[in-house]
MDTraj code that builds the backbone (N, CA, C; nanometers):
import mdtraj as md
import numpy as np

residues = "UNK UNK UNK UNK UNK UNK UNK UNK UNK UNK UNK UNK UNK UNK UNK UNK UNK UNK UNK UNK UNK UNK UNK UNK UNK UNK UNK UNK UNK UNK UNK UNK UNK UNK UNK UNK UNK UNK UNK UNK UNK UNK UNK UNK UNK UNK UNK UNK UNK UNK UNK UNK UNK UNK UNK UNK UNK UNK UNK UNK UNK UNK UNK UNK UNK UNK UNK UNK UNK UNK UNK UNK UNK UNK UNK UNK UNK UNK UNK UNK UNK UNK UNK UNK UNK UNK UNK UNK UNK UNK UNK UNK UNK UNK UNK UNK UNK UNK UNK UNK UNK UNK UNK UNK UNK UNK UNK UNK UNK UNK UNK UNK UNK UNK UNK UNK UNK UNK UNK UNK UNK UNK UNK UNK".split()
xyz = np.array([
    [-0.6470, 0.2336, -6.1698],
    [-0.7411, 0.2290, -6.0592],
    [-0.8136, 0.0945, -6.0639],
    [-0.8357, 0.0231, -5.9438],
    [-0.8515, -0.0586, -5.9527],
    [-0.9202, -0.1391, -5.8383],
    [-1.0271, -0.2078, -5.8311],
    [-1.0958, -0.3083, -5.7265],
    [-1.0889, -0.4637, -5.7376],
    [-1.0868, -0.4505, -5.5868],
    [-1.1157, -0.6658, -5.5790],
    [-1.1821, -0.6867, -5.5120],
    [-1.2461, -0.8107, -5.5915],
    [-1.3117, -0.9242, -5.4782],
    [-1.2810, -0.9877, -5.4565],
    [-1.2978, -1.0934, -5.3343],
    [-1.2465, -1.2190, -5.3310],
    [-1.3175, -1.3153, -5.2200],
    [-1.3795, -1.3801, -5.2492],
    [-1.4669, -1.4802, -5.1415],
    [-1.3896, -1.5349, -5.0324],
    [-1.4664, -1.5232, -4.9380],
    [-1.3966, -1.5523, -4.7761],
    [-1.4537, -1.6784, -4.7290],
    [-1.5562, -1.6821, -4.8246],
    [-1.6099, -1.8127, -4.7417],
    [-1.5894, -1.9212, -4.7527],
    [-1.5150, -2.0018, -4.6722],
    [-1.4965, -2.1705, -4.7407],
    [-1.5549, -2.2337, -4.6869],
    [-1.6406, -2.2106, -4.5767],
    [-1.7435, -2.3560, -4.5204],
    [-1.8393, -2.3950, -4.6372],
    [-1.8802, -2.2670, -4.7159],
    [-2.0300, -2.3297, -4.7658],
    [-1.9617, -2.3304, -4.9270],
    [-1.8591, -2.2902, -4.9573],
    [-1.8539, -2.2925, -5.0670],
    [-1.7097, -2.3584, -5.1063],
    [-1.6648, -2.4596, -5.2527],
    [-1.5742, -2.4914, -5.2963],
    [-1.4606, -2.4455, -5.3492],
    [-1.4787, -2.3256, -5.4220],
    [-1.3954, -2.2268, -5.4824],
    [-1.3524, -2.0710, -5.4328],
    [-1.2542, -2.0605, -5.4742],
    [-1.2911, -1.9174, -5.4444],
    [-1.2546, -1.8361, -5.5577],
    [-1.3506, -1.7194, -5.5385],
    [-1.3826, -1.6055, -5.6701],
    [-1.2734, -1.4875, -5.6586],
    [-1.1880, -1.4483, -5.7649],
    [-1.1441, -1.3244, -5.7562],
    [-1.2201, -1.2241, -5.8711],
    [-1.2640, -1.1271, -5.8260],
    [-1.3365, -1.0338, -5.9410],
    [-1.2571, -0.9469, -5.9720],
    [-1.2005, -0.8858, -6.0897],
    [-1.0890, -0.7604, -6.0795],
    [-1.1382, -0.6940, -6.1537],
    [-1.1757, -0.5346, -6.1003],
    [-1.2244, -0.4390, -6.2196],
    [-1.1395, -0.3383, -6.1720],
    [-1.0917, -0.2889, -6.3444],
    [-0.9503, -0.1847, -6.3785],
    [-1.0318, -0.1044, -6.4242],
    [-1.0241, 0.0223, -6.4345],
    [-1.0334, 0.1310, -6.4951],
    [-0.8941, 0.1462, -6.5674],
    [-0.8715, 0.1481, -6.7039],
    [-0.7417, 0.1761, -6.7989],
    [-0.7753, 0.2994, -6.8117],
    [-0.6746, 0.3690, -6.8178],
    [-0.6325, 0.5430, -6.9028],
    [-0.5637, 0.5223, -7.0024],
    [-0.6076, 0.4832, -7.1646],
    [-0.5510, 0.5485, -7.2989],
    [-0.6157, 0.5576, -7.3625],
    [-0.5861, 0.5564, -7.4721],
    [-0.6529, 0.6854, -7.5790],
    [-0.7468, 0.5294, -7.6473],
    [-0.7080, 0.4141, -7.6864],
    [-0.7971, 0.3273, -7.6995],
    [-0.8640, 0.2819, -7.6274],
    [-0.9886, 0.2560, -7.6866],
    [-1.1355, 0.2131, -7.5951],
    [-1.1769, 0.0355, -7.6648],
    [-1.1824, 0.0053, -7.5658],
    [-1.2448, -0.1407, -7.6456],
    [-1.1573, -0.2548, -7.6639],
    [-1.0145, -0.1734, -7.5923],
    [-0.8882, -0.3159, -7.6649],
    [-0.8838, -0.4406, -7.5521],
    [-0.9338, -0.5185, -7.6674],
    [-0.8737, -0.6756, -7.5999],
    [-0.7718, -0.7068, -7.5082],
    [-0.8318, -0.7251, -7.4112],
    [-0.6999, -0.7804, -7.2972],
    [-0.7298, -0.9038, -7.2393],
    [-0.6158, -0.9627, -7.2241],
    [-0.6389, -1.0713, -7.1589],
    [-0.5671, -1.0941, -6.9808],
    [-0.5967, -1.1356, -6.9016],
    [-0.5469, -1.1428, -6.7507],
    [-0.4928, -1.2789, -6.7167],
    [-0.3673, -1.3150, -6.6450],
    [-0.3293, -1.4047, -6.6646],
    [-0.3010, -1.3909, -6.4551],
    [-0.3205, -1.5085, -6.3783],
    [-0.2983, -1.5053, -6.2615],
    [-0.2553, -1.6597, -6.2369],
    [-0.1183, -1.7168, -6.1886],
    [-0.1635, -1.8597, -6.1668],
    [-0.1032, -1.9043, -6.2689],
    [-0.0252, -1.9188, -6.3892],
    [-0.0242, -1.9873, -6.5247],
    [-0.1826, -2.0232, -6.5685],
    [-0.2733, -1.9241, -6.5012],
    [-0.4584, -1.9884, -6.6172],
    [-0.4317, -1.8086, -6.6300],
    [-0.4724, -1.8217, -6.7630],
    [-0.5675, -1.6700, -6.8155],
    [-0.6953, -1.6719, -6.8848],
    [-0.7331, -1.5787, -6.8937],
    [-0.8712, -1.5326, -6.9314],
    [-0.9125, -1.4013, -6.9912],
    [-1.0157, -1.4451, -7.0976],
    [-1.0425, -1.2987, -7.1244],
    [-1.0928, -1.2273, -7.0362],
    [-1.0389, -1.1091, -7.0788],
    [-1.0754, -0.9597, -7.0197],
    [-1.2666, -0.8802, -7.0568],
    [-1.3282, -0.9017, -6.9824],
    [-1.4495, -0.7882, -7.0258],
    [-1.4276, -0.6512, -7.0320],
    [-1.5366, -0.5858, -7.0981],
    [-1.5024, -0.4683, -7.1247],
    [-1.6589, -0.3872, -7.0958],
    [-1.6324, -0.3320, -6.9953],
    [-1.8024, -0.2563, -6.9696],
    [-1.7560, -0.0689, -7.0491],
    [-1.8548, -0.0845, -7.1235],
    [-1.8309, 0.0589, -7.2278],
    [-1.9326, 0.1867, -7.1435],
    [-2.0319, 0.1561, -7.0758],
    [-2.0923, 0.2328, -7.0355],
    [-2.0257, 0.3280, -6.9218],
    [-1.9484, 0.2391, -6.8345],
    [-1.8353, 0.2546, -6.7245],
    [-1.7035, 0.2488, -6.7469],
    [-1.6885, 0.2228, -6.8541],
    [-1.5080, 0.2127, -6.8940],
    [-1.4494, 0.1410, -6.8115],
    [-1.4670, 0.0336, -6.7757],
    [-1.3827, -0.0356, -6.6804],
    [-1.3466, -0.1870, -6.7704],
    [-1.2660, -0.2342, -6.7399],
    [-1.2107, -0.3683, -6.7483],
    [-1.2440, -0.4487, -6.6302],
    [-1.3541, -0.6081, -6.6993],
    [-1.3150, -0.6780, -6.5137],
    [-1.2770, -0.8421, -6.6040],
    [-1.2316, -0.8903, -6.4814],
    [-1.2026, -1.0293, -6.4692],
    [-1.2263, -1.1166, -6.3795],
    [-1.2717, -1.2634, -6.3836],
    [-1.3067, -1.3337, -6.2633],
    [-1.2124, -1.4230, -6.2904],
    [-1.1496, -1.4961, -6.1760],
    [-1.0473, -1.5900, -6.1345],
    [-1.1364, -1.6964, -6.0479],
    [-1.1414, -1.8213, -6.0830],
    [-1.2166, -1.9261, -5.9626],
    [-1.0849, -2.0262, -5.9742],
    [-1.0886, -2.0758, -5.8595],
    [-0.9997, -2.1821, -5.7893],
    [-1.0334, -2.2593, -5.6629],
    [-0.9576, -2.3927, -5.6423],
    [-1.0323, -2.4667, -5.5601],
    [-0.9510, -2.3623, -5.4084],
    [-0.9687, -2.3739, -5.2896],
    [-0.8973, -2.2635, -5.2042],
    [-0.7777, -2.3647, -5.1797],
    [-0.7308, -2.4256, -5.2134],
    [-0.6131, -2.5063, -5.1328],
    [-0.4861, -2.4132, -5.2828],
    [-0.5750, -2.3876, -5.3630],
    [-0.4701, -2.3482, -5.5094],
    [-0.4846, -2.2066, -5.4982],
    [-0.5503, -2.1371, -5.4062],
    [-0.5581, -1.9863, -5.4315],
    [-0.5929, -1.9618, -5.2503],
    [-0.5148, -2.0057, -5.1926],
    [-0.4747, -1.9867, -5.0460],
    [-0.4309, -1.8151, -4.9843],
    [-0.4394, -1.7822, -4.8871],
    [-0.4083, -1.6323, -4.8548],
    [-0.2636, -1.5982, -4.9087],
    [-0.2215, -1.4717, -4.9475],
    [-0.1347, -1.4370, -4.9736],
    [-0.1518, -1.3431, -5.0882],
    [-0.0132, -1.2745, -5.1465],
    [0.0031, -1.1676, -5.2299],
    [-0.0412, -1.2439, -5.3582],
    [-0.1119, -1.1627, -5.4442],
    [-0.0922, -1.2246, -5.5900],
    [-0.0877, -1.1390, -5.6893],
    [-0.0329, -1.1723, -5.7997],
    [-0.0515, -1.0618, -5.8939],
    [-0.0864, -1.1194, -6.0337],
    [-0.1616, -0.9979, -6.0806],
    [-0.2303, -1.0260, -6.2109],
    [-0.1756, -0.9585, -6.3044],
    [-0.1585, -0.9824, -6.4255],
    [-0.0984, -1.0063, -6.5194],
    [-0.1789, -0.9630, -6.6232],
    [-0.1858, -0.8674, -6.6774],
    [-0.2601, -0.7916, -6.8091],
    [-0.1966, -0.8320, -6.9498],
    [-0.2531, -0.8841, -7.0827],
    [-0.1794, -0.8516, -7.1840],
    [-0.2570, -0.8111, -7.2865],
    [-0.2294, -0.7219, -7.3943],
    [-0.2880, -0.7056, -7.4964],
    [-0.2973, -0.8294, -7.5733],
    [-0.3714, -0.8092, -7.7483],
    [-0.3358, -0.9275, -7.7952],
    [-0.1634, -0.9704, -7.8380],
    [-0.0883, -0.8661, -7.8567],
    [0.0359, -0.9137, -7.9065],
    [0.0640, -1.0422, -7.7638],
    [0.0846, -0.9625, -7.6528],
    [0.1436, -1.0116, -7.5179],
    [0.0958, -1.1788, -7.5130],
    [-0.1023, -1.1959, -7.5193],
    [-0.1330, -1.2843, -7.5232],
    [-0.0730, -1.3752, -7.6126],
    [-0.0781, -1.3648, -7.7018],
    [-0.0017, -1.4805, -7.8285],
    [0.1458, -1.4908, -7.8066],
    [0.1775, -1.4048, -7.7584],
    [0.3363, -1.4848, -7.6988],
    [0.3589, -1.5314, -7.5792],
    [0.2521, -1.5001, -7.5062],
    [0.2526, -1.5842, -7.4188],
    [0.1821, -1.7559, -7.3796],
    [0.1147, -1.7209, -7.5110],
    [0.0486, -1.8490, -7.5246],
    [0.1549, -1.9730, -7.6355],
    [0.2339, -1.9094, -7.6937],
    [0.3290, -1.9480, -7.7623],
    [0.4750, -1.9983, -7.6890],
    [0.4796, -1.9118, -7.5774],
    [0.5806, -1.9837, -7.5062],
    [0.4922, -2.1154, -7.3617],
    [0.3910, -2.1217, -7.3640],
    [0.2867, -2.1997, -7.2677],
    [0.3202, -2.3454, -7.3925],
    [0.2555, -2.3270, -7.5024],
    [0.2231, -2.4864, -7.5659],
    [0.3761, -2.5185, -7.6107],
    [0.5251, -2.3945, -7.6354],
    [0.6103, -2.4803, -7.6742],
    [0.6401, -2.5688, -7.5064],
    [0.5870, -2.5565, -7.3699],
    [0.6846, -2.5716, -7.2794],
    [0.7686, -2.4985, -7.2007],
    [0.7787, -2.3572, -7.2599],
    [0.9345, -2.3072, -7.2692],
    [0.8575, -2.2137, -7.1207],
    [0.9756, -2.2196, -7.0321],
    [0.9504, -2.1432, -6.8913],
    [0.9550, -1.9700, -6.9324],
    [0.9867, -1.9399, -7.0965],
    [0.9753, -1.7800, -7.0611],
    [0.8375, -1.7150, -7.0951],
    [0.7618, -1.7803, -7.0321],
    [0.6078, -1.7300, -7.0281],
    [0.5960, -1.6189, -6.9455],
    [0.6738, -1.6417, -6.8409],
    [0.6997, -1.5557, -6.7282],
    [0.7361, -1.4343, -6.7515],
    [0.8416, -1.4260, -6.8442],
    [0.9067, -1.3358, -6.8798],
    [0.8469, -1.2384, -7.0060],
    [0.6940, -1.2405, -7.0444],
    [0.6665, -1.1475, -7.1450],
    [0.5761, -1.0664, -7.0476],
    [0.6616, -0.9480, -7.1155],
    [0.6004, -0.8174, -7.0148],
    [0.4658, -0.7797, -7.0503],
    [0.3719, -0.7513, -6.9633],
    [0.2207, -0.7411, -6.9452],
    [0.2447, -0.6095, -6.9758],
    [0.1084, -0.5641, -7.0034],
    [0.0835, -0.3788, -7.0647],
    [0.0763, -0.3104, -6.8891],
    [0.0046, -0.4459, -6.8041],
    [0.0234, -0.3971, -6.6688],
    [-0.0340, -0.4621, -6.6198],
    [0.0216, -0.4333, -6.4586],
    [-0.0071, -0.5512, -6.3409],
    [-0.0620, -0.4729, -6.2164],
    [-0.1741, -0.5794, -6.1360],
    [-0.2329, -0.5388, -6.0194],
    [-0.1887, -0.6251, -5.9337],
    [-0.1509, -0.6028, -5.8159],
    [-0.1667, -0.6681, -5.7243],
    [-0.2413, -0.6628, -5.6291],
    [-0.2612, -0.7894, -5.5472],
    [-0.3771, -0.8332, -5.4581],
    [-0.3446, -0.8741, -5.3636],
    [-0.4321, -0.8605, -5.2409],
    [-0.3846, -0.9322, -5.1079],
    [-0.5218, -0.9944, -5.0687],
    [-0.4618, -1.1123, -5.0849],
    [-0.6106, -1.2198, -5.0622],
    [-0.6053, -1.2583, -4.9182],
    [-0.7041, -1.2025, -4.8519],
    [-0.6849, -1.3233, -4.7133],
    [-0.7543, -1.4338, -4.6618],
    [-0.7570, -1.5111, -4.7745],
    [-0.8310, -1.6621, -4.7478],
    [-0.9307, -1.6900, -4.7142],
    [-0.9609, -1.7899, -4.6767],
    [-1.1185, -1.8135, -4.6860],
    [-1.1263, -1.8493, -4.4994],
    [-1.2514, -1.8607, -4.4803],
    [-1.2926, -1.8721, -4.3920],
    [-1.3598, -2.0189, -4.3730],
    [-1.3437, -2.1032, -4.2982],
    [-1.3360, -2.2518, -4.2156],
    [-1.4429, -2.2687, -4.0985],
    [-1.4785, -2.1628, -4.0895],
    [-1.5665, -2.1878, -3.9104],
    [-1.6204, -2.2507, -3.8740],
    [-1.7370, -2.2326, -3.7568],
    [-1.8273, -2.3310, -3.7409],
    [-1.9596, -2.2637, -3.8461],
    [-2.0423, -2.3815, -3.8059],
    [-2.1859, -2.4073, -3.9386],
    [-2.2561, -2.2432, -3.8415],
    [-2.2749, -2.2615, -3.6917],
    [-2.3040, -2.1998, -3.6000],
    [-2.2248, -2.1060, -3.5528],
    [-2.2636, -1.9834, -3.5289],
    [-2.1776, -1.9178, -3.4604],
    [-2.2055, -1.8978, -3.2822],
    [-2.0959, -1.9069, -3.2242],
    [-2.1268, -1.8645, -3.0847],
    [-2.1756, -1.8519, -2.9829],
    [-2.2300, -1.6886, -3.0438],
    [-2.3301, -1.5911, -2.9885],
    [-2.5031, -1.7016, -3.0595],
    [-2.4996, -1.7300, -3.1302],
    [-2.6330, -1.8059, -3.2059],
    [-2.6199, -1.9340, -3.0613],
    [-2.5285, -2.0070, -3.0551],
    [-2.5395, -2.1228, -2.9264],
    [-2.5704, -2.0169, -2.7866],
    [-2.5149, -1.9637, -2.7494],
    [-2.5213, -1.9006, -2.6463],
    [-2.6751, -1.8536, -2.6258],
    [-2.7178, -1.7953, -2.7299],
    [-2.8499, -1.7446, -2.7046],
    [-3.0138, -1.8611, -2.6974],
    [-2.9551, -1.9875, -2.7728],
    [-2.9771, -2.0457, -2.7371],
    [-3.0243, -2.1379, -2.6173],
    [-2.9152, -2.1125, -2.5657],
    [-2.8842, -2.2263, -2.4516],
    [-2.9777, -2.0990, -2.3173],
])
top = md.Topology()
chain = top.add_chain()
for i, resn in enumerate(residues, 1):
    res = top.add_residue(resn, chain, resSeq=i)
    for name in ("N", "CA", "C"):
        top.add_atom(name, md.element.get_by_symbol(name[0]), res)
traj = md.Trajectory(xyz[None], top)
């Protein structure tokens, strides 16, 4: 189970934010995960009061543009081999299987005017 955020706004702002909070189902509480989206990962938080897992993703919007994405969970084993195939070079980074994956549908940021519209119109 699982939620996203993701900032729409690109007039006033540079980046955009993905927030991901998982709720996991197993019998361990507390395990280290790490989230990988993009070839960048990051640690995983862990809220104990709520049992949830979250993660934030920032990017400039031209690198995290609308479209499908998916995130990439690993324990610590997953992490260290995946960080092991990242510094040799080797393209099978790709290929170490995550404990589990979310996907996302981002729909980009928003460009508009400073003003909206209805704000000129009422204006005028």
């Amino acid at each position: 189970n699982s939620a996203v955020f993701s900032s729409s706004e690109g007039l006033m702002a540079s980046h955009t934010t993905m927030i991901l909070t998982t709720k996991v189902k197993c019998d361990a509480k507390n395990v280290n995960l790490y989230a990988e989206l993009n070839g960048k990962i990051n640690a995983v938080g862990y809220d104990g009061d709520n049992d949830v897992y979250q993660v934030t993703f920032t990017g400039e919007h031209k690198k995290l543009p609308a479209g499908e994405y998916v995130v990439r969970y690993f324990d610590e084993d997953g992490f260290s081999q995946w960080r092991s195939s990242q510094r040799s070079g080797d393209l099978a980074a790709d290929a170490v299987e995550p404990v589990f994956t979310v996907k996302y549908a981002h729909k980009g940021v928003w460009h508009g005017p400073w003003v909206k519209t209805e704000t000129v119109a009422i204006a005028v």
